[in-house]
N, CA, C and O of each residue as an XYZ file, in Angstrom:
236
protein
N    -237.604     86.840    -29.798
C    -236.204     86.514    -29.620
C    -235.341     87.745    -29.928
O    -235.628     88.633    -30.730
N    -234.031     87.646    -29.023
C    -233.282     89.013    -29.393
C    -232.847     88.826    -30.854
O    -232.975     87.717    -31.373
N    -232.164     90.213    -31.772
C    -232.486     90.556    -32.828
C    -230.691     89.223    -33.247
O    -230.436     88.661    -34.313
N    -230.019     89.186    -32.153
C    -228.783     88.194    -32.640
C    -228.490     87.003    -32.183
O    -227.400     86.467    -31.983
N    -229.669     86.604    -32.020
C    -230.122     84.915    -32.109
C    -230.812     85.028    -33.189
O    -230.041     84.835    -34.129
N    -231.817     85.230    -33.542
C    -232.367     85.775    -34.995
C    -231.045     85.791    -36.302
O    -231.103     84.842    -37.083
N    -230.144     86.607    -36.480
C    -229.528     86.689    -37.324
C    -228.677     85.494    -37.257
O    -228.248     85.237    -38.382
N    -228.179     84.481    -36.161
C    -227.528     83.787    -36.097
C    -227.861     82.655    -37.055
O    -227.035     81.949    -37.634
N    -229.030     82.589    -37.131
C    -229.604     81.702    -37.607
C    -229.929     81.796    -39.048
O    -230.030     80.866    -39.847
N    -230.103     83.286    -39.292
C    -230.153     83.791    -40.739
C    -229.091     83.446    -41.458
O    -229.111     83.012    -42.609
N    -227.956     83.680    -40.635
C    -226.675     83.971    -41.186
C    -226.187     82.229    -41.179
O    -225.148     81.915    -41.760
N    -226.869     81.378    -40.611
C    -225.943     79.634    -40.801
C    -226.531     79.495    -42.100
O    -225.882     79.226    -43.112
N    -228.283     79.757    -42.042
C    -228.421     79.040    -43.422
C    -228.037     79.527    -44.636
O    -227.996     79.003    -45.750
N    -227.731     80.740    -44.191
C    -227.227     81.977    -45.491
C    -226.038     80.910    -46.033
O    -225.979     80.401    -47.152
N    -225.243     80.752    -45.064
C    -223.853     79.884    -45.630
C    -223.984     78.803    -46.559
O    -223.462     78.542    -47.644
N    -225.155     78.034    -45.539
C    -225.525     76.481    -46.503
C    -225.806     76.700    -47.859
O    -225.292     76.168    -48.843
N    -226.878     77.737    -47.774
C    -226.748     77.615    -49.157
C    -226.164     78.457    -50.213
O    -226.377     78.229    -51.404
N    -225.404     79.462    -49.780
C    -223.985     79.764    -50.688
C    -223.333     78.912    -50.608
O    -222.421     79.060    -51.421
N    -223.188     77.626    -49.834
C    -222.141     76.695    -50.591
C    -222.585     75.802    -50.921
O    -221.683     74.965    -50.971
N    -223.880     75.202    -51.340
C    -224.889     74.239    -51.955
C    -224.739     74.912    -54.189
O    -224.613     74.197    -55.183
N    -224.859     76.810    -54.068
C    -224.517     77.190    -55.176
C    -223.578     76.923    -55.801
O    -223.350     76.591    -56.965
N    -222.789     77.172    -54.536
C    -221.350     77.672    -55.438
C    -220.446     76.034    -55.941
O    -219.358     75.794    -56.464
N    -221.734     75.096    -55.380
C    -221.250     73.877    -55.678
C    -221.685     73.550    -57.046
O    -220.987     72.865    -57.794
N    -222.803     74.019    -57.374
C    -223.832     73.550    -58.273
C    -223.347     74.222    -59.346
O    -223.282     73.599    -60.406
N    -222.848     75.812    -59.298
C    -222.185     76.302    -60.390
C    -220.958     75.605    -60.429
O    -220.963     74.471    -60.908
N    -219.843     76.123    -59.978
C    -218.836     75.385    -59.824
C    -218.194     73.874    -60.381
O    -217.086     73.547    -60.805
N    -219.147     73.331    -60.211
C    -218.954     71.897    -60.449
C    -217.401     71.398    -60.447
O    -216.892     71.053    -61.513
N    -216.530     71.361    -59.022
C    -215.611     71.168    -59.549
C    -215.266     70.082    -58.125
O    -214.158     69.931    -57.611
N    -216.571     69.412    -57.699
C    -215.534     68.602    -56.854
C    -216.315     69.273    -55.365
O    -217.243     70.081    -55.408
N    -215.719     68.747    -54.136
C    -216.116     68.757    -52.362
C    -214.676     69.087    -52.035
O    -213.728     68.305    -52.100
N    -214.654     70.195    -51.719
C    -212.969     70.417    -50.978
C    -213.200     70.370    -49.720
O    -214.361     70.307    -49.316
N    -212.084     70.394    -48.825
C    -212.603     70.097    -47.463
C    -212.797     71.700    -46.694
O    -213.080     71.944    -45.521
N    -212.606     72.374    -47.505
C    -212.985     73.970    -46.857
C    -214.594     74.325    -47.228
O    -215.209     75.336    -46.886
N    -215.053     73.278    -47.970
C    -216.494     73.710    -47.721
C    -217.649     72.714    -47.325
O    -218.875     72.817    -47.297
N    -216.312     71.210    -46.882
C    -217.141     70.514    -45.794
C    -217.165     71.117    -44.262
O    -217.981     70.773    -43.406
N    -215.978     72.206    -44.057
C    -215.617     72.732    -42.677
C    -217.299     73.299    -42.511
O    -218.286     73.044    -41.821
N    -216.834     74.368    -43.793
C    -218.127     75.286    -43.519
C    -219.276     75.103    -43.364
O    -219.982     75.850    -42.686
N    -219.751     73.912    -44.055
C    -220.925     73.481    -43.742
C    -221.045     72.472    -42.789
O    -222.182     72.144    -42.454
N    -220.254     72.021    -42.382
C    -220.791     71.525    -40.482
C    -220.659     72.443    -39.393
O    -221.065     72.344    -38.235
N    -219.789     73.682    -40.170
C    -219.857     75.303    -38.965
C    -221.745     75.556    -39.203
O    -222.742     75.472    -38.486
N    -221.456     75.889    -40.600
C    -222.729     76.088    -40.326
C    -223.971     75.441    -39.304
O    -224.563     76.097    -38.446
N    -224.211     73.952    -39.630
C    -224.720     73.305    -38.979
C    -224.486     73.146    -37.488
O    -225.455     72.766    -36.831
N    -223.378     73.372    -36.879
C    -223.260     73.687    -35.425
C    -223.473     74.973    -34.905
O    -223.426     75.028    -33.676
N    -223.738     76.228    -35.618
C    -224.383     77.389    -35.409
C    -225.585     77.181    -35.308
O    -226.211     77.993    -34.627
N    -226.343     76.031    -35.941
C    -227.788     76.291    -36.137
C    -227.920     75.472    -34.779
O    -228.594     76.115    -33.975
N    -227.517     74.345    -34.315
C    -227.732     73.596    -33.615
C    -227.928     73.955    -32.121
O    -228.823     73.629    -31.342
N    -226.502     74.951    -31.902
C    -225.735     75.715    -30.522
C    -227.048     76.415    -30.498
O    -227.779     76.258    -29.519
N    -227.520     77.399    -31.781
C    -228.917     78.538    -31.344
C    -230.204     77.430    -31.349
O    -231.083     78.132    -30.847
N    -230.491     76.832    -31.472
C    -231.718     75.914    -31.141
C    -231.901     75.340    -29.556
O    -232.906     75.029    -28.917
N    -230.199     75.346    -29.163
C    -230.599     74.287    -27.770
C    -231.423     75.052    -26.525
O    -231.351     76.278    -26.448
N    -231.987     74.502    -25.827
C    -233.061     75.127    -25.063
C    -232.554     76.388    -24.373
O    -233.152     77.464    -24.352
N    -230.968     76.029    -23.614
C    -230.626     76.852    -22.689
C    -229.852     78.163    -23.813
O    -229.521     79.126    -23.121
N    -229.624     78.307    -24.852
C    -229.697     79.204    -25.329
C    -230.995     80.310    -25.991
O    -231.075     81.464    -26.414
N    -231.770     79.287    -25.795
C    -232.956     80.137    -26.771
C    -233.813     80.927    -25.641
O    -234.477     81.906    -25.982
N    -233.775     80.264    -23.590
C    -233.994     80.982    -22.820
C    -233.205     82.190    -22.600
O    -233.726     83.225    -22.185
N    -231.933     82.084    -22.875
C    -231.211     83.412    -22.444
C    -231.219     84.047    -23.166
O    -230.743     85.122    -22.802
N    -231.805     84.025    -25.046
C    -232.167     85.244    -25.831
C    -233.392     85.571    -25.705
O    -233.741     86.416    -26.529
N    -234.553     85.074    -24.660
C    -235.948     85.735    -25.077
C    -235.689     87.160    -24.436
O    -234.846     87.584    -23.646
N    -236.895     87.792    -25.185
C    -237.011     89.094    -24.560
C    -237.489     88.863    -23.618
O    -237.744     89.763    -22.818
């Protein structure tokens, strides 16, 4: 796979779980700026999984 479908994917779960931490330290509550982020995240991962994207990144 090209090298930025690869990172795309590095980079959603990278998010999830900087904000799974920063929850766990934090402890202060679900704001809605890091429910955004984590369904961005999750629609990054989703958009790079679907078939017709993962044909137009092969090498």
């Amino acid at each position: 796979m090209h090298w930025s479908w690869t990172y795309s994917i590095y980079i959603a779960i990278t998010l999830i779980c900087w904000r799974h931490i920063q929850l766990i330290f934090l402890q202060s509550g679900v704001f809605w700026l890091y429910t955004f982020y984590m369904l961005y995240a999750v629609v990054i991962i989703i958009i790079a999984l679907l078939p017709q994207i993962r044909n137009l990144y092969k090498k």
